[in-house]
KOLFIZA-455607 format. One record per residue (C-alpha): x, y, z. Coordinates in steps of 0.2 Angstrom, whole numbers, padded with zeros to 4 digits, always signed. Layout:
BEGIN
XYZ;...
//
This chain:
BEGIN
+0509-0120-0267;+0494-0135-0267;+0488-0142-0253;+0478-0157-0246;+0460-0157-0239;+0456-0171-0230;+0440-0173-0223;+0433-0187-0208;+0431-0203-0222;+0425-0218-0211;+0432-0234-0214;+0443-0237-0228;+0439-0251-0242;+0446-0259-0254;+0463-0264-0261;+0478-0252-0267;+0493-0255-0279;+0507-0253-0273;+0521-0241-0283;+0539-0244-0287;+0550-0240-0272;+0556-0221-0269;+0573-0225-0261;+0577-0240-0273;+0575-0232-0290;+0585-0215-0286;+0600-0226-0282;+0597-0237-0299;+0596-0221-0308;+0613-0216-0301;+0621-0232-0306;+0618-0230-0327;+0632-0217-0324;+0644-0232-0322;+0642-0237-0341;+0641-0229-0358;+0628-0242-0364;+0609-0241-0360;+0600-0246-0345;+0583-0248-0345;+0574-0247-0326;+0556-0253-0326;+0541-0249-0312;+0549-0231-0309;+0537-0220-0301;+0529-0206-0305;+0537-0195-0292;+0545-0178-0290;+0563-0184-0283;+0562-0195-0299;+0558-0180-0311;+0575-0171-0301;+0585-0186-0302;+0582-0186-0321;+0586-0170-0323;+0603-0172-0312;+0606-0186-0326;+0602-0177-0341;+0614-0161-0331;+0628-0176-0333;+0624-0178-0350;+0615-0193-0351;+0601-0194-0364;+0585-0200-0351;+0567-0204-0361;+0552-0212-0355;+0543-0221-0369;+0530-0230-0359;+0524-0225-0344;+0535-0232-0327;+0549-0239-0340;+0564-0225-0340;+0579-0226-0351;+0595-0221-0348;+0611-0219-0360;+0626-0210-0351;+0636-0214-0367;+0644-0196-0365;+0647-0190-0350;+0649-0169-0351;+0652-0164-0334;+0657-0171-0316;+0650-0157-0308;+0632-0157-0299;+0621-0144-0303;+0619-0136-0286;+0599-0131-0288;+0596-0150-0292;+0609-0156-0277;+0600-0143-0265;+0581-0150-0269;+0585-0170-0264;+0598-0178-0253;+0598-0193-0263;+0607-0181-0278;+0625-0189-0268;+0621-0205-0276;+0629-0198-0292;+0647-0199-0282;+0651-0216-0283;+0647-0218-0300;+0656-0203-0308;+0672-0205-0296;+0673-0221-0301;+0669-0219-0320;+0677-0204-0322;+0690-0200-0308;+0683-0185-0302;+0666-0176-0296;+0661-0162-0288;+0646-0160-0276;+0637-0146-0270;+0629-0151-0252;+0614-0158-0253;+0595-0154-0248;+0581-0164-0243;+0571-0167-0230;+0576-0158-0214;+0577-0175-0203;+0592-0172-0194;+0608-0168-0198;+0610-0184-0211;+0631-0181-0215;+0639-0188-0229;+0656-0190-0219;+0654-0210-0223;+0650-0208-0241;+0668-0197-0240;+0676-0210-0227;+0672-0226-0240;+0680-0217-0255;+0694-0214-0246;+0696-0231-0242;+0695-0234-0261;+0709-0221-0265;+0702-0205-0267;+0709-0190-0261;+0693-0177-0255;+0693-0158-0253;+0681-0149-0249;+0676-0129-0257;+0672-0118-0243;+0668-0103-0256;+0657-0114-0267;+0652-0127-0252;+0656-0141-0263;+0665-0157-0260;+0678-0162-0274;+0683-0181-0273;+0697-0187-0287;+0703-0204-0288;+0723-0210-0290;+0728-0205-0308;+0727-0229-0312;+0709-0228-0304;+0701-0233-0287;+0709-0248-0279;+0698-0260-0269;+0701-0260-0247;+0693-0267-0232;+0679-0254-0226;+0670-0253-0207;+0655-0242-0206;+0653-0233-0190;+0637-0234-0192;+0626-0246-0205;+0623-0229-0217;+0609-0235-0232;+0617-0220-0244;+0634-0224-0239;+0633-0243-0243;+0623-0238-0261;+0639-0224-0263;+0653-0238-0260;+0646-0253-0270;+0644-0243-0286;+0663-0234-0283;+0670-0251-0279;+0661-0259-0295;+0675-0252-0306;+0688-0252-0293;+0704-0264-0293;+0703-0278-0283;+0693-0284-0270;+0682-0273-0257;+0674-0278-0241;+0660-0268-0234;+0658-0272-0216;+0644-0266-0205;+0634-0261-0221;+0616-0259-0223;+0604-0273-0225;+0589-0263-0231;+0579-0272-0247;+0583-0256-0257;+0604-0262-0253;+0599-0280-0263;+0588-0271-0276;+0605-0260-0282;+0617-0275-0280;+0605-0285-0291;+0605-0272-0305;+0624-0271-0303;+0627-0289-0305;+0615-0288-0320;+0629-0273-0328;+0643-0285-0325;+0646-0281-0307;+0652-0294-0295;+0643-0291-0278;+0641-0304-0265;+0633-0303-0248;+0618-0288-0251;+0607-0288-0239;+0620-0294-0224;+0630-0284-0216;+0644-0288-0224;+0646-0286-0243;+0661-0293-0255;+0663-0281-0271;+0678-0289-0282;+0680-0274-0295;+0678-0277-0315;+0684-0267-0328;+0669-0261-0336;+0650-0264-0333;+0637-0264-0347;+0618-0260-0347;+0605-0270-0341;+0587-0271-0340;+0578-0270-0321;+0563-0269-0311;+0562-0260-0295;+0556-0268-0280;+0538-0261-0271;+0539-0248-0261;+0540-0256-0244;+0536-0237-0236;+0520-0234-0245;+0515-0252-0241;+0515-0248-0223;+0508-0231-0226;+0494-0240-0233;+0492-0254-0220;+0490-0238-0207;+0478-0230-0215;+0468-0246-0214;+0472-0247-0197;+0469-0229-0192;+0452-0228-0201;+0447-0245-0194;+0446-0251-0213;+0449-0267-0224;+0461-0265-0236;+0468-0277-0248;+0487-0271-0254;+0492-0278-0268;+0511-0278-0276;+0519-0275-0256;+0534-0290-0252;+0528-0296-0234;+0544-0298-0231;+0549-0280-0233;+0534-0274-0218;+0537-0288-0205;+0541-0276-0191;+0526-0265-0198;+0514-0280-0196;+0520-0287-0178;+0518-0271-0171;+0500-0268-0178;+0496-0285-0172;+0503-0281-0157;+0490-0266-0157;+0474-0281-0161;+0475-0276-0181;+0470-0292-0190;+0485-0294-0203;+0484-0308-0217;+0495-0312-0232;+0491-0323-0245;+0494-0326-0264;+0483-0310-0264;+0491-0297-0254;+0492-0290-0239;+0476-0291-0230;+0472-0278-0215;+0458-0278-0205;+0454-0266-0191;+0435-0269-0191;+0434-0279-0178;+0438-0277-0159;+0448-0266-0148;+0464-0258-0153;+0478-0255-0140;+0495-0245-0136;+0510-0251-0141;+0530-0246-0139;+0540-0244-0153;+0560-0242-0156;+0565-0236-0174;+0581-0247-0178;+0590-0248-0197;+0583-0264-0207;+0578-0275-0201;+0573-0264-0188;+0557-0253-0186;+0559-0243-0202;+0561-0222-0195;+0550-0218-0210;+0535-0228-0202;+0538-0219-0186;+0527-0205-0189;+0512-0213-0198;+0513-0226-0184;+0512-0212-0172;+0496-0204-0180;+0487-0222-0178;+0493-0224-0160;+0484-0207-0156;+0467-0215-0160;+0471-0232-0149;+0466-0236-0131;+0483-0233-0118;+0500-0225-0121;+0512-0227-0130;+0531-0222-0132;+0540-0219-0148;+0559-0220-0149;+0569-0214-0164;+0586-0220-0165;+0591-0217-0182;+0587-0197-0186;+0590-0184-0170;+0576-0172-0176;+0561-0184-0184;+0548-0177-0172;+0544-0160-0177;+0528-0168-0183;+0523-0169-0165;+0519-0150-0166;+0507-0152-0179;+0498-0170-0172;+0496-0159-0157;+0487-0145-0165;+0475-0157-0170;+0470-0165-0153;+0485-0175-0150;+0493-0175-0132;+0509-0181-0137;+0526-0175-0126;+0544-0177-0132;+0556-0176-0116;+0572-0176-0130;+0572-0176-0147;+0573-0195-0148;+0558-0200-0138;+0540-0197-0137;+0524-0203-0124;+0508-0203-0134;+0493-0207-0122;+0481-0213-0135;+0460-0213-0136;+0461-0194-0142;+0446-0189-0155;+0458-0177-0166;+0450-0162-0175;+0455-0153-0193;+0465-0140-0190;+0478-0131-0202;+0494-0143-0202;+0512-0142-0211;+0522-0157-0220;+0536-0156-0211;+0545-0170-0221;+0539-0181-0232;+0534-0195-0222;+0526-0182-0209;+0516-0176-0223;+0507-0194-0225;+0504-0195-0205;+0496-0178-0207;+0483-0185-0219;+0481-0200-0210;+0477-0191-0195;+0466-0180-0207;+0455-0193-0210;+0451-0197-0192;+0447-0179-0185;+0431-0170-0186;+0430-0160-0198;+0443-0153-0214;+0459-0153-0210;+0473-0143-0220;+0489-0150-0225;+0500-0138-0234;+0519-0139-0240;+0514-0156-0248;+0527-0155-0260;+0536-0167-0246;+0523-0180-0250;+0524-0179-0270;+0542-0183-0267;+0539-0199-0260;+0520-0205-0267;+0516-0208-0284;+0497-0204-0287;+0497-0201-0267;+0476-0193-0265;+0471-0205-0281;+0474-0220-0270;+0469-0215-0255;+0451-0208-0264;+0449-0226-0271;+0448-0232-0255;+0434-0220-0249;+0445-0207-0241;+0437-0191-0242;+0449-0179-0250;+0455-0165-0262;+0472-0158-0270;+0471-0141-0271;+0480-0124-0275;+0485-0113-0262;+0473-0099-0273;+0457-0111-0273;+0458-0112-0253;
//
């Protein structure tokens, strides 16, 4: 078990690349299943939930290389199995992504529950209530804890859909079942999140006919067969603003190449709102918090193109270190605040009356103590509250973090920050 060592760093400096998105390019890997010719994704990260995804593929059958660095290929030719691999399902959520794609393809999957990060209760009942829609009949395997889904015996048949809620997975689940489904399909209330267009544009590149990605409601007119295609994922929009915090938390200049402005708009009115100088030219993304008083702010998570939840706890490191209080609520997970605990133990006086809201009075010096990563987004604010304190501070279960950061302590030491990865032994 490694751990980061982050040690009080000063003002950050400098300017950071940004990777390829985490939650767009495990969805894109999914989608090869739909076609027995070769799809090659470019920009893929160097990330553990990557590594698993590849290895869920290659559990399918799929023959997965990586001939240059970032640029993965992927032939599904042969599929061998529509069952996941439950050690693979248990280690990432995003493992469900493979349902769409094999029920429609194939006519049948069955999936173990899955894992990830322990944010809340995060059901898959509208993955389940969307294939319905479509035709499929689902059972679930109380013995095995699995969910079998099987389609008519002529295929999935395209229908009008309602979300109950504007669920990202969901909406990824139903565009790729519907891409080979009969007929039209209309998604209504479906997410609008970047990572939504990202896997529509790939699709449409296959053969797929999606219209309306990135609205909430999306028109899917099913084909009978989709072919490869060659694709580059989108920036990751939640290291971008991971980044624009640590500039803002270490009262820094950094310069943050390859981020789509567009993707972090909330991100940057609410460190405006704060007195964080935030400029964006042909360059970058330019954030200055060198100069001048930084105040509280409030700030209500929302689906896109809301305040992103996985912001919410970076943001909530920074407005520790800001003049006034602040309140943050979460609307989209019911248990995302378990990184209160561990802000706290470093100095933090930050009270949660519910799981959904919590008051942060800010101005606090924070010192290192010993910290967890309680998910993979706590895991950043921990380092980033880390690099504020007195002190070392020592973040362990960062396995969380290497889920979701490519080359996570390398960018952040080429900024100045002062810190180490290390094993658990060498502590």
């Amino acid at each position: 078990m490694a751990k980061i060592l982050v040690n009080n760093s000063g003002p950050l400096e400098g300017e950071v690349k940004i990777s390829g998105a985490k939650n767009a390019v495990l969805p894109l890997m999914a989608a090869t299943l739909l076609t027995p010719d070769t799809c090659v994704i470019d920009d893929v990260p160097d990330l553990s939930d990557v590594m698993v995804m590849r290895k869920m593929l290659e559990s399918f059958g799929a023959v997965v290389s990586m001939s240059d660095p970032g640029k993965l290929s992927v032939n599904a030719a042969e599929i061998t199995t529509v069952e996941g691999d439950a050690e693979l399902v248990s280690q990432m959520r995003a493992s469900t992504m493979a349902m769409g794609p094999l029920l429609a393809r194939c006519g049948k999957v069955v999936m173990p529950l899955p894992g990830g990060c322990t944010i809340g209760k995060r059901p898959i009942d509208l993955h389940l209530k969307g294939f319905k829609a479509l035709g499929a009949t689902v059972m679930e395997d109380i013995e095995n804890s699995s969910i079998i889904i099987e389609a008519p015996r002529d295929g999935l048949v395209g229908d009008a859909i309602y979300l109950d809620f504007p669920s990202v997975g969901a909406t990824e689940n139903i565009l790729m079942a519907a891409a080979l489904a009969k007929g039209p399909t209309i998604l209504e209330n479906a997410a609008k999140e970047p990572e939504i267009v990202d896997l529509a544009n790939m699709l449409n590149k296959m053969g797929a006919k999606i219209k309306g990605a990135g609205t909430d409601t999306i028109r899917i007119t099913g084909v009978d067969e989709l072919s490869g295609a060659i694709h580059t994922v989108i920036p990751d929009r939640i290291e971008c603003g991971t980044f624009m915090l640590a500039a803002a938390i270490t009262r820094g200049k950094v310069l943050i190449r390859n981020g789509i402005p567009g993707h972090v708009r909330p991100i940057i009115a609410k460190l405006k709102e704060c007195g964080v100088s935030v400029n964006v030219d042909e360059e970058g993304i330019l954030v200055d918090a060198t100069k001048g008083n930084l105040v509280a702010t409030d700030i209500k998570t929302l689906p896109y193109p809301g305040f992103p939840t996985d912001i919410q706890s970076p943001f909530m490191a920074f407005l520790t270190t800001v003049e006034g209080t602040s309140v943050v609520r979460e609307t989209v997970f019911e248990n995302r605040f378990m990184h209160v605990v561990e802000l706290n133990r470093m100095g933090a006086d930050i009270s949660t009356d519910n799981s959904r809201e919590a008051t942060i009075p800010g101005g606090k010096q924070l010192h290192g103590a010993k910290v967890r990563s309680t998910d993979l987004r706590a895991g950043a604010a921990m380092v980033l509250a880390g690099l504020v304190a007195t002190g070392t501070t020592e973040v362990s279960e960062i396995y969380h973090i290497e889920r979701g950061y490519e080359d996570f302590v390398g960018k952040f030491k080429s900024l100045g920050a002062d810190l180490m990865r290390v094993e658990e032994h060498d502590v």
